[in-house]
N, C-alpha and C positions, 0 to 999 in steps of 0.2 A: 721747898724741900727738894733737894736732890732724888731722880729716879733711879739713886740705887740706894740699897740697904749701907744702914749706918755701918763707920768702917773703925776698926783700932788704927790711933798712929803711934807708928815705927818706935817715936822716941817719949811719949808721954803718954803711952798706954791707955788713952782716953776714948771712949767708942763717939764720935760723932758722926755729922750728916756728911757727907764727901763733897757738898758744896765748899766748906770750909776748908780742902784739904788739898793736896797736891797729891800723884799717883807717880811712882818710880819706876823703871823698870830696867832690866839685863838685856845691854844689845848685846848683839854678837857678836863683839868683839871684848864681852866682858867688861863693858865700862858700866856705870851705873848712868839712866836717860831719863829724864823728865820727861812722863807722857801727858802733856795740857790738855791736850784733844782724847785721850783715853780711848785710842784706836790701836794703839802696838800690840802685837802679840807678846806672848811670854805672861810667867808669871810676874806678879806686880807689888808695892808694899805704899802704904799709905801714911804722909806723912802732912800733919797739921801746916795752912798752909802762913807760915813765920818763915822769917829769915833766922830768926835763933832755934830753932828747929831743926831748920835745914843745916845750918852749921853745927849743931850737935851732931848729926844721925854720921854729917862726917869725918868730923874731927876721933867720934867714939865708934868707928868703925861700925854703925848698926845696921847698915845695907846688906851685906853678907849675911850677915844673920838672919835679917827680914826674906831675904832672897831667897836661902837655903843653898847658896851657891859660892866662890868664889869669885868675889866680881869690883873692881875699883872703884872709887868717888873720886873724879877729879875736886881737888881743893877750890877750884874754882866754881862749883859745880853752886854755891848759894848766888853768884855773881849772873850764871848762865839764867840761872830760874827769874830771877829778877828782870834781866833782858828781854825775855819770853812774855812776861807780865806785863811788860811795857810794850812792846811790840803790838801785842794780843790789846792792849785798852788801848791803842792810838789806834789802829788797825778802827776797832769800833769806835771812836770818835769819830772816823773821816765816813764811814756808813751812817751815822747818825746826822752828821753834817748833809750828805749826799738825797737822804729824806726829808729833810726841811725839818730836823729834829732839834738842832744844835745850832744856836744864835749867838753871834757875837759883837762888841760894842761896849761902851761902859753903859751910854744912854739906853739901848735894846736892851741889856743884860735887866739893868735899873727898873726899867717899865715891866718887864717879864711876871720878874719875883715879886715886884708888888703888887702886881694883877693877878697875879696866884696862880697864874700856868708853867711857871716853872717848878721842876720834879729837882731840880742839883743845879749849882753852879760851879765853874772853874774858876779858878786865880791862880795866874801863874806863879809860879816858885820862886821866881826871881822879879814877881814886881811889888808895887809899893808896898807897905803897909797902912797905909793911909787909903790905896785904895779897895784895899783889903777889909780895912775899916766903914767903908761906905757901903761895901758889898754886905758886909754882918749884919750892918744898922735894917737897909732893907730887909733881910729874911727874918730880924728881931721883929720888925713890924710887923711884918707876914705872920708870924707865928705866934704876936699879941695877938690878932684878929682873929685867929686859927681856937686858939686858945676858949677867948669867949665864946666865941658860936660852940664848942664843947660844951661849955659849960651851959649853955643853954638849949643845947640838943638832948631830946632825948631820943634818937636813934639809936645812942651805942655803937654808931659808927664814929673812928676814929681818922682823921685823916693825914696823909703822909709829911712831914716834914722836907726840907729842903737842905738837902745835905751838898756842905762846901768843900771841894775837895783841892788843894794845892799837890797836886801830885805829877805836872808837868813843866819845865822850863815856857819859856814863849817863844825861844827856836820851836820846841818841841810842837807847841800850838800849834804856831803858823804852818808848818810841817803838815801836821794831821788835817787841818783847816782849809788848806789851800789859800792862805790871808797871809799879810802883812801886819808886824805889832799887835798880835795878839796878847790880848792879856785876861781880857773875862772873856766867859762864854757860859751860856744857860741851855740847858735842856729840857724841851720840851716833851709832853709824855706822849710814847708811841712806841712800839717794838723795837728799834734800832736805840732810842735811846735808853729803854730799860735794860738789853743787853748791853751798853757801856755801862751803866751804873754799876752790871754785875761784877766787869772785868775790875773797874776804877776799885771797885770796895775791895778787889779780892788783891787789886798791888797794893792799895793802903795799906790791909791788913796783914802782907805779906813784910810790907817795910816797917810795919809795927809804930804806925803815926798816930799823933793822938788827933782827935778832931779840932777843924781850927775854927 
């Protein structure tokens, strides 16, 4: 749960938690600014965080209104958010990386998930499907095993899933990794890497992908 009070957005008049949400705001020069980091001054309007969201509030002018001001969307403005999103989850990838958080390898990846310390895995967006394939089959295993020990616990505790996320190229990897030919990578659980999962989940959800 986000440490602030749930918020209306802009364009779907829904009250949620603002973890879910992107914050806008009027610089002064009258443009309408995405504040990621929720540090700008001025007043602010809260918009669900989608990309058909964001293209609505601009295309139907709801900014100004949200605003109470006079103030521009550039059209480009769902294109910006998105870059910021991406920026913002490699940015914590290569922190995750730099903590012994984030491992990568097909064999490392492979061993991680099915010894059950992996929290997420990466596949990059441009590689196999096949490898993509092997990577599922392991967390399908993980998550049989997961499965029964439920069903035979009676604690009540539930535990986490391993969520696969294809939401960067393998320039993109290697980039954030400091590596060559990247293509899988696993996350280990620790501070740096539960902050990437937060960024990773919130550009998925921003690019509106379904789980793969």
């Amino acid at each position: 749960m986000d440490d602030l009070a749930e918020r209306t957005c802009l364009v779907t008049r829904e009250v949620m938690d603002p973890s879910g949400m992107l914050l806008f705001v009027a610089g002064p020069d009258g443009i309408v600014v995405p504040d990621l980091k929720r540090n700008l001054p001025g007043r602010g309007v809260w918009v669900t965080a989608r990309r058909s969201c964001v293209e609505k509030a601009v295309s139907q002018s709801l900014f100004a209104r949200g605003l109470k001001t006079t103030v521009k969307a550039d059209p480009n403005l769902p294109d910006l958010v998105e870059k910021l999103l991406l920026e913002a989850a490699l940015g914590a990838l290569g922190f995750a990386r730099k903590a012994g958080q984030c491992i990568t390898g097909a064999g490392k990846v492979d061993g991680l998930i099915r010894s059950g310390k992996a929290i997420a895995v990466l596949h990059a967006s441009d590689g196999s499907e096949d490898g993509l394939r092997k990577v599922g089959q392991a967390v399908h295993a993980v998550e049989r095993e997961l499965n029964e020990r439920e069903n035979g616990d009676e604690s009540g505790v539930r535990r986490n899933r391993i969520e696969i996320w294809r939401i960067f190229s393998s320039t993109q990897l290697n980039m954030a990794l400091g590596a060559t030919n990247v293509i899988h990578a696993a996350l280990i659980d620790g501070g740096a890497a539960r902050n990437f999962a937060i960024r990773a989940a919130k550009l998925s959800n921003y690019r509106e992908m379904e789980p793969s």
